[in-house]
Backbone as JSON, one array per atom type, in Angstrom:
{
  "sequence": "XXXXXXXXXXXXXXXXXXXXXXXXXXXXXXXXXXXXXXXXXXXXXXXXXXXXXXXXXXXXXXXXXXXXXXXXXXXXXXXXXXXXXXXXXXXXXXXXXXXXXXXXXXXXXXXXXXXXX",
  "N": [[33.9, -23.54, -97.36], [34.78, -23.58, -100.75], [34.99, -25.44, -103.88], [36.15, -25.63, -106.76], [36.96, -28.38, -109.19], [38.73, -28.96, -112.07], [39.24, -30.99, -114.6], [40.66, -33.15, -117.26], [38.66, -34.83, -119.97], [40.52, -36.91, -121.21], [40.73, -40.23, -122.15], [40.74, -42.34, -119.35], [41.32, -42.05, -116.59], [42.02, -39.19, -115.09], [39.52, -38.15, -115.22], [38.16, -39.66, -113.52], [39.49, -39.45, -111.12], [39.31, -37.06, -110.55], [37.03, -37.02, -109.94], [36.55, -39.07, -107.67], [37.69, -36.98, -105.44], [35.95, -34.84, -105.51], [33.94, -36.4, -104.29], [35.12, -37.19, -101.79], [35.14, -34.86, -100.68], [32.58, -33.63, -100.84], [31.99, -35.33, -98.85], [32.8, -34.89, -96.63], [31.44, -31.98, -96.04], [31.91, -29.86, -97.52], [31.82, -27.54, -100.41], [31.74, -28.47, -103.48], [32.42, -28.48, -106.83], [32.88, -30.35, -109.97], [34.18, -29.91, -113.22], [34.91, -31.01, -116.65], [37.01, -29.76, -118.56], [37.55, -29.99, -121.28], [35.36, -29.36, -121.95], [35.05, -26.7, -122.27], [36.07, -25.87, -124.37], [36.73, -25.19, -127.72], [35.33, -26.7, -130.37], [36.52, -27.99, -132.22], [38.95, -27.93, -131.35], [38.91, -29.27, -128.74], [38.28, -31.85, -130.22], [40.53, -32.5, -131.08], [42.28, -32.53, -129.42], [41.15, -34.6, -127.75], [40.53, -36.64, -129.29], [43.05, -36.85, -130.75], [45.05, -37.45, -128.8], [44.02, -40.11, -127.6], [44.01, -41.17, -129.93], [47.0, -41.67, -130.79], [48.02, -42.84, -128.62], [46.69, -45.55, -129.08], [48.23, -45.89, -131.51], [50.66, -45.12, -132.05], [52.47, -45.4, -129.21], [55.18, -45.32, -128.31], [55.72, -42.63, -129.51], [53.97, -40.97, -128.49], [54.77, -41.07, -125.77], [57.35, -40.18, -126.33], [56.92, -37.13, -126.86], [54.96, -36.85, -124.66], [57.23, -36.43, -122.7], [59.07, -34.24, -124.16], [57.22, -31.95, -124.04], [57.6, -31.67, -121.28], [59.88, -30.18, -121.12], [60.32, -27.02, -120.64], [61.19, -25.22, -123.17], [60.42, -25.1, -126.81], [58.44, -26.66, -127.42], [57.05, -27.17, -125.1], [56.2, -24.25, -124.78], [54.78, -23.97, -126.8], [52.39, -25.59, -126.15], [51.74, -24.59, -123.69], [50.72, -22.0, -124.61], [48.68, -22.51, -126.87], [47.06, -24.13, -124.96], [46.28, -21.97, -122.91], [45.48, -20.02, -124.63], [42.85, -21.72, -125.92], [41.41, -22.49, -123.61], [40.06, -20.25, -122.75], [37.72, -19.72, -122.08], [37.35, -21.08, -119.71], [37.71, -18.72, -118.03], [34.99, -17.52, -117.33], [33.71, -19.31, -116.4], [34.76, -19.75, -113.5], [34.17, -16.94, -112.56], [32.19, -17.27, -111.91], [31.64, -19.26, -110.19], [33.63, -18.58, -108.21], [35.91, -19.9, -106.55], [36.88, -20.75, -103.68], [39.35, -22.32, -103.96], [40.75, -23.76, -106.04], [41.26, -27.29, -108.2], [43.27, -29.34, -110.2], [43.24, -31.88, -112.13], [44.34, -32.83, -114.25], [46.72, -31.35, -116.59], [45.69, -29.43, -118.3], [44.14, -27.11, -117.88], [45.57, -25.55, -116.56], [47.19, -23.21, -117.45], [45.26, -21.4, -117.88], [44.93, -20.56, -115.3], [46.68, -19.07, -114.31], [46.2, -16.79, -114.46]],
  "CA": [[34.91, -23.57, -98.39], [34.12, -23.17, -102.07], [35.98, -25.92, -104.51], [36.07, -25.89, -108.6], [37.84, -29.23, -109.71], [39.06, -28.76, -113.28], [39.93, -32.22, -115.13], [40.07, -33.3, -119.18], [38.49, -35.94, -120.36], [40.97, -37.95, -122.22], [41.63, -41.74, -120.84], [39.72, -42.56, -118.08], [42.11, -41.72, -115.08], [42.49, -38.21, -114.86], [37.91, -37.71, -114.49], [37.77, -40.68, -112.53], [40.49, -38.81, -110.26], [38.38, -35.5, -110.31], [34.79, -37.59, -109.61], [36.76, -39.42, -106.15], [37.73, -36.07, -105.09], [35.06, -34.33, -105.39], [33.11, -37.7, -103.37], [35.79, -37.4, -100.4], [34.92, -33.22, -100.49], [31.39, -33.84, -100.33], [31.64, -36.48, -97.49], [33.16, -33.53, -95.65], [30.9, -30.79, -95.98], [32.77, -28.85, -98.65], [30.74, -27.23, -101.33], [32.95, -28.79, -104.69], [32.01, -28.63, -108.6], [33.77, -30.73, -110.99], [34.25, -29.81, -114.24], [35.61, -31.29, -117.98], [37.83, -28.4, -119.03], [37.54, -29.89, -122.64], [33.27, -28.49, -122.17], [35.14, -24.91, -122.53], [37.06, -25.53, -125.35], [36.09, -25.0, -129.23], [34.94, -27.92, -130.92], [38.26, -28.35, -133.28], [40.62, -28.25, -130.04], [38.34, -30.56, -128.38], [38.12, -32.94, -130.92], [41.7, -32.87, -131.61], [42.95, -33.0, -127.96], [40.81, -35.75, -126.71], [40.57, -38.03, -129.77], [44.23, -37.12, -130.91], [45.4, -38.29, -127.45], [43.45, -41.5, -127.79], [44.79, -42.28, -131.74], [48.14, -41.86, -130.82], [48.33, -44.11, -127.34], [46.45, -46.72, -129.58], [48.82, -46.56, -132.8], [52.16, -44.79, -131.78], [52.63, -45.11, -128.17], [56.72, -44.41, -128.67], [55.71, -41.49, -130.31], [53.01, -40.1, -127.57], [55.84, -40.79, -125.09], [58.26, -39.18, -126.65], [56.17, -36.01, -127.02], [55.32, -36.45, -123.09], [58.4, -35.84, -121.75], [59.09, -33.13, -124.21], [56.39, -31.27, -122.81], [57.8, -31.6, -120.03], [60.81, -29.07, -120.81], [60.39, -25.77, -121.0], [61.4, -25.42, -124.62], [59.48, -24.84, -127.86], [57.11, -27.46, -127.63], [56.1, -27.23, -123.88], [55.68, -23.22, -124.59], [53.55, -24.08, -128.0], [51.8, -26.76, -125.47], [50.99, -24.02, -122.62], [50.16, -20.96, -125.29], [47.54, -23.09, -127.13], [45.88, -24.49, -124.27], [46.15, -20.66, -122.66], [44.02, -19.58, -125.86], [41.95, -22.09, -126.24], [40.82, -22.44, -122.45], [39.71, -18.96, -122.48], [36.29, -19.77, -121.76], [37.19, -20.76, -118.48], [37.51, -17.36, -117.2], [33.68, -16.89, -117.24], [32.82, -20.04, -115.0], [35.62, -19.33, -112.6], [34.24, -15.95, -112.01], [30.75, -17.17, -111.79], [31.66, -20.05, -109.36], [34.41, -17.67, -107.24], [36.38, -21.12, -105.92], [38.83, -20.38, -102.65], [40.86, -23.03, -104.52], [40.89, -25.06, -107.83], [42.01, -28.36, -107.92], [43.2, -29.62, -111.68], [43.43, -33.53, -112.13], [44.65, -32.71, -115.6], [47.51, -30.22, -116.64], [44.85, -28.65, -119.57], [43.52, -25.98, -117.31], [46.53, -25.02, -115.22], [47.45, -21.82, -117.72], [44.38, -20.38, -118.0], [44.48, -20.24, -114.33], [47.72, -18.22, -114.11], [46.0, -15.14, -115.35]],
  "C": [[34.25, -24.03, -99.68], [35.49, -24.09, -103.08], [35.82, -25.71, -105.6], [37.47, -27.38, -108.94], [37.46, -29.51, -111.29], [39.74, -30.28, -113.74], [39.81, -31.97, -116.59], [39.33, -34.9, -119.13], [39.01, -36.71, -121.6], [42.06, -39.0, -121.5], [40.81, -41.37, -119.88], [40.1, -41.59, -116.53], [42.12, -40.55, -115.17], [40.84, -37.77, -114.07], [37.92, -38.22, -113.26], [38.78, -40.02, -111.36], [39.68, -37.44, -109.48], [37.16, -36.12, -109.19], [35.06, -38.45, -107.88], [36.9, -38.49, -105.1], [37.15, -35.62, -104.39], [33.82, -35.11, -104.57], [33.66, -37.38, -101.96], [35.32, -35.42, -99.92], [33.4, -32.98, -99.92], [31.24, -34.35, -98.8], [32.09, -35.73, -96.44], [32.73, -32.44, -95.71], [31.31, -29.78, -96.95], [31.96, -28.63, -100.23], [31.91, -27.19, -102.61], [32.02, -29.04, -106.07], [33.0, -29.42, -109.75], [33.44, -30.61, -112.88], [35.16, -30.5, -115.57], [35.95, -29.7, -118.51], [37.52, -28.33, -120.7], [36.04, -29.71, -123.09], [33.86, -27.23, -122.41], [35.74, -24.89, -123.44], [36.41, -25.6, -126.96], [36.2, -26.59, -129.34], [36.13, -28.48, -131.72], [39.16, -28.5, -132.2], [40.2, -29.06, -129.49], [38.28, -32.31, -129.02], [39.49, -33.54, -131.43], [42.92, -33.28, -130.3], [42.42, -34.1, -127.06], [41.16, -36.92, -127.89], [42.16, -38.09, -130.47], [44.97, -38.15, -129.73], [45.34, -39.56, -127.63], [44.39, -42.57, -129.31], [46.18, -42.43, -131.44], [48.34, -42.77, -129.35], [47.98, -44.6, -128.35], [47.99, -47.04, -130.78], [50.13, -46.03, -132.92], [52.14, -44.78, -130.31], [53.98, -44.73, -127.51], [56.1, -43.42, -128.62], [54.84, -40.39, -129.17], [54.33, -40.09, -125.86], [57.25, -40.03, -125.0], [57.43, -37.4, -126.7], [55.57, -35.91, -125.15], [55.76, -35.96, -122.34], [59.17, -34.95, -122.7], [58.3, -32.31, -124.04], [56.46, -31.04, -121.91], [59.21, -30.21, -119.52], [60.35, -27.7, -121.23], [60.96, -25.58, -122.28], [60.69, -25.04, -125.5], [58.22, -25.37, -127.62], [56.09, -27.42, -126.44], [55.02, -25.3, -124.1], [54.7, -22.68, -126.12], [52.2, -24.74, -127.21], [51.27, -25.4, -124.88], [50.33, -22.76, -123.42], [48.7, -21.36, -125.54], [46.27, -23.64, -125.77], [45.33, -22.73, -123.45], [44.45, -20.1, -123.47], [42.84, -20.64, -125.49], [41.07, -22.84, -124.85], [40.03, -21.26, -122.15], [38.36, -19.12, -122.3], [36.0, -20.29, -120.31], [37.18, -19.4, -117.45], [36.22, -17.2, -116.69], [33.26, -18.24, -115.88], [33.95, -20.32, -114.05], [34.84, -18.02, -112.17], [32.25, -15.88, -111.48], [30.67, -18.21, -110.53], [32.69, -19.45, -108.37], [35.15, -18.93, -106.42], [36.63, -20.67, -104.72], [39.69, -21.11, -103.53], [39.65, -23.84, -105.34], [42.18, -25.94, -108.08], [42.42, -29.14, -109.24], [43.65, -30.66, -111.6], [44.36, -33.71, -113.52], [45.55, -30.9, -115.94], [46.89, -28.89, -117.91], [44.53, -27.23, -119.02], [44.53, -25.36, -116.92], [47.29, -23.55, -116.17], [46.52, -21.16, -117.78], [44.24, -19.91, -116.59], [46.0, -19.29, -113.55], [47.88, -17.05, -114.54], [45.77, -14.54, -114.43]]
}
């Protein structure tokens, strides 16, 4: 069995989630790759989705909560939320088709439209 585990790196917990994983996969024979999703993404979406993330927990954390759990509805903002990352994941296609998973495991909800193509 053939794994790809897809995480972001923004905040600790979501890698560190990927990197135990991918330890307990190993320790069972299972041939697993973990990847930072935000390595496929342009440098401007990268820089604005990891260290935005970060500025706003530190200096509005209302404000990153509120924006959470609208993301969470289907609505404008979740289907501005899943478009953009759509686009600007598009560079996963190529090491998905070069690594052929059985299954992909995403620690982080960043990847999970590009993988509904």
């Amino acid at each position: 069995m053939k794994v790809t585990i897809l995480s972001a790196s923004t905040g600790n917990g979501h890698m560190s989630a990927a990197y135990a994983l991918e330890a307990v996969m190993k320790s069972r024979g299972i041939t697993v790759q973990t990847h930072d999703a935000l390595k496929f993404a342009p440098f401007a979406f990268r820089t604005w989705y990891g260290g935005g993330y970060e500025f706003i927990v530190r200096t509005r954390p209302s404000l990153y909560g509120h924006l959470y759990h609208v993301s969470d509805e289907n609505k404008f903002s979740y289907k501005v939320q899943t478009a953009s990352d759509y686009v600007f994941m598009s560079r996963l296609r190529k090491l998905l088709k070069k690594e052929q998973p059985d299954w992909v495991v995403c620690t982080h909800s960043l990847p999970q439209p590009r993988l509904a193509q």
